[in-house]
C-alpha angles and dihedrals in degrees: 000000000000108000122194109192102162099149093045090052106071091063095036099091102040090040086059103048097048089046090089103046102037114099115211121257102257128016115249102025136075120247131214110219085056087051092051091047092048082051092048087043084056102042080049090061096040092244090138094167093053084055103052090045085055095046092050093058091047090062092038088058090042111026096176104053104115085199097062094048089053096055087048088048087057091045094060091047095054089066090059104037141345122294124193106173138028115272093027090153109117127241092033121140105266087217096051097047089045090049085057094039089063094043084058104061090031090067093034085052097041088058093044093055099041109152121257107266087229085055122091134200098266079203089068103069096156132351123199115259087241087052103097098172142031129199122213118183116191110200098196098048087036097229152131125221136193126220122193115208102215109182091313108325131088122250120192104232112172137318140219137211105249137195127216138194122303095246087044114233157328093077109208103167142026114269087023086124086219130122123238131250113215144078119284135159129240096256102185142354129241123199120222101247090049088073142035125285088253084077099054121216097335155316152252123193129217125225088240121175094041126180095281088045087057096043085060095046096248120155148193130084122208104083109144129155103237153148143279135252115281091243095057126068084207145324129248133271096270109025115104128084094254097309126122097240119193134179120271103243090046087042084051087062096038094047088055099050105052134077127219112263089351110075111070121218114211107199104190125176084226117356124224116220105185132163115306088236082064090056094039089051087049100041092054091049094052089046086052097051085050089047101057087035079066096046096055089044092057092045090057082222099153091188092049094044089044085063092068092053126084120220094244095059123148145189140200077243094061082227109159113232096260091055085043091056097042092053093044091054098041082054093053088038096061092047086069092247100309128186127257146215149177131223139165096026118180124186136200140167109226115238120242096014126066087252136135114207104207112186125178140126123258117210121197131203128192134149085003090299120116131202130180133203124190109224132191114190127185115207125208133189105250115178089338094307118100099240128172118262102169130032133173140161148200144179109288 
């Protein structure tokens, strides 16, 4: 029959030889980015039967994904003459084939780079134990991923096709149509019925901007992780206004599995998953540099605890570090030199900057009373030493 299938070619190989080891993205369900590549695996092989029936029962599962209709599209018009790209049906609108062009390899793309097993997020140094998820979206892959935290160590769970802001990332100011990099945390949930279709089935909002975006005078508010229309399976790679979108079905998983102003969301322009050893290495020596930030603290030595803390440091307060000093050690002094200690630490490496986000909460006794603080510290390389160049605290 004389098949051309040159834009399909340059996916096919990989696409086929992942199609065996790759597990689909949630138990119990069939997933369509697993249905696409087993298409492609057939069209490579010039079992075009195969792939139409496939195809067919792509667009029967998921009768609304514009992306799967297109490839069977395709599929009916290779029986009849040569094709040699996706959407090569006539009188279509340029902008909207090229939208689903570029879902489709970024879904191919996003299977055939699936991280190593044995890889972590480098971004994940230290849950909480309490922490029981963690959400890493990778803007160039465009992809989710879900991180279990199982007693200490991460465990890769499942992961979604994701869409991102039209401009791409690094939002710096409301309307920018970009999405943040950062860490922030799901700070509430909204139900499907609550908003309007355009959401999907439902949402979850992200604590953007958070301390270190204000610090850098970066703006906006809005950013959830949501749905799509009812009338649409899913959107393309860059299309929102600066959300993660994700599909319903996928949202629906997601939504179940996070908990309000616990789980983290990681948003990377291209996330690094590296050995765990890596990660282990890295989380000991972050715990370290907390760890003598406390016990300088405790001492109530100001030379000793300047010395954590970079030149350039900066608070929501605008205090300078003299004035932040002053203020931490006038707290310590009036508890009559109590002792204190560190729980629920959580570590990350911020995407995008050489940082490390340390959070816990600090309790202090002293006389038989106790106190707690919550803290959250970003540390930043100064002259070749991690020093903190943000700090800020809150009522645990």
């Amino acid at each position: 029959m004389g098949l051309r299938t040159r834009f399909l070619g340059c996916c096919l190989a990989a696409a086929s030889a992942l199609l065996p080891v790759a597990p689909a993205a949630g138990a119990g369900r069939t997933d369509p980015d697993q249905m696409l590549i087993a298409v492609y695996k057939d069209l490579g092989n010039r079992h075009l039967r195969d792939a139409l029936a496939k195809a067919d029962a792509l667009v029967n599962a998921y009768p609304n994904f514009q992306l799967g209709h297109l490839v069977r599209g395709d599929l009916l018009m290779m029986q009849t003459r040569p094709v040699d790209r996706i959407g090569a049906v006539e009188g279509a609108a340029p902008e909207a084939l090229a939208d689903l062009r570029q879902e489709a390899m970024a879904r191919i793309r996003a299977l055939t780079e699936r991280p190593d097993p044995s890889r972590v997020p480098r971004a994940v140094l230290q849950l909480r134990s309490d922490q029981k998820r963690v959400l890493v979206v990778d803007a160039h892959r465009s992809r989710l991923y879900v991180y279990e935290n199982r007693q200490g160590e991460l465990r890769f769970l499942q992961d979604f096709y994701i869409s991102q802001g039209k401009l791409g990332i690094n939002k710096q100011r409301e309307g920018d149509q970009k999405t943040p990099l950062g860490v922030y945390y799901i700070t509430s949930r909204l139900a499907g019925y609550r908003l309007p279709d355009f959401y999907g089935v439902g949402a979850l909002p992200l604590s953007y901007p958070n301390e270190w975006d204000k610090l850098q005078g970066r703006e906006g508010s809005g950013i959830w992780l949501h749905g799509t229309p009812s009338r649409n399976y899913s959107r393309p790679p860059l299309s929102s206004d600066g959300c993660v979108v994700l599909t319903n079905p996928d949202l629906r998983q997601v939504y179940a599995g996070v908990e309000v102003n616990k789980t983290p969301v990681v948003i990377a322009r291209d996330a690094e998953f590296v050995p765990r050893q890596q990660v282990d290495a890295e989380r000991v020596q972050a715990q370290a540099m907390v760890e003598n930030w406390r016990s300088a603290l405790q001492l109530q030595d100001l030379d000793q605890l300047r010395r954590h803390y970079a030149s350039r440091f900066r608070s929501e307060q605008a205090d300078t570090l003299d004035d932040w000093l002053a203020r931490q050690q006038k707290g310590i002094q009036q508890m009559n030199k109590p002792a204190l200690a560190l729980r629920e630490l959580s570590l990350f490496r911020y995407p995008g900057e050489e940082l490390i986000v340390a959070t816990f909460t600090m309790d202090a006794v002293s006389g038989g009373k106790r106190s707690s603080i919550r803290k959250r510290q970003y540390w930043g390389r100064e002259a070749g030493h991690w020093k903190i160049v943000s700090e800020s605290g809150w009522t645990a």
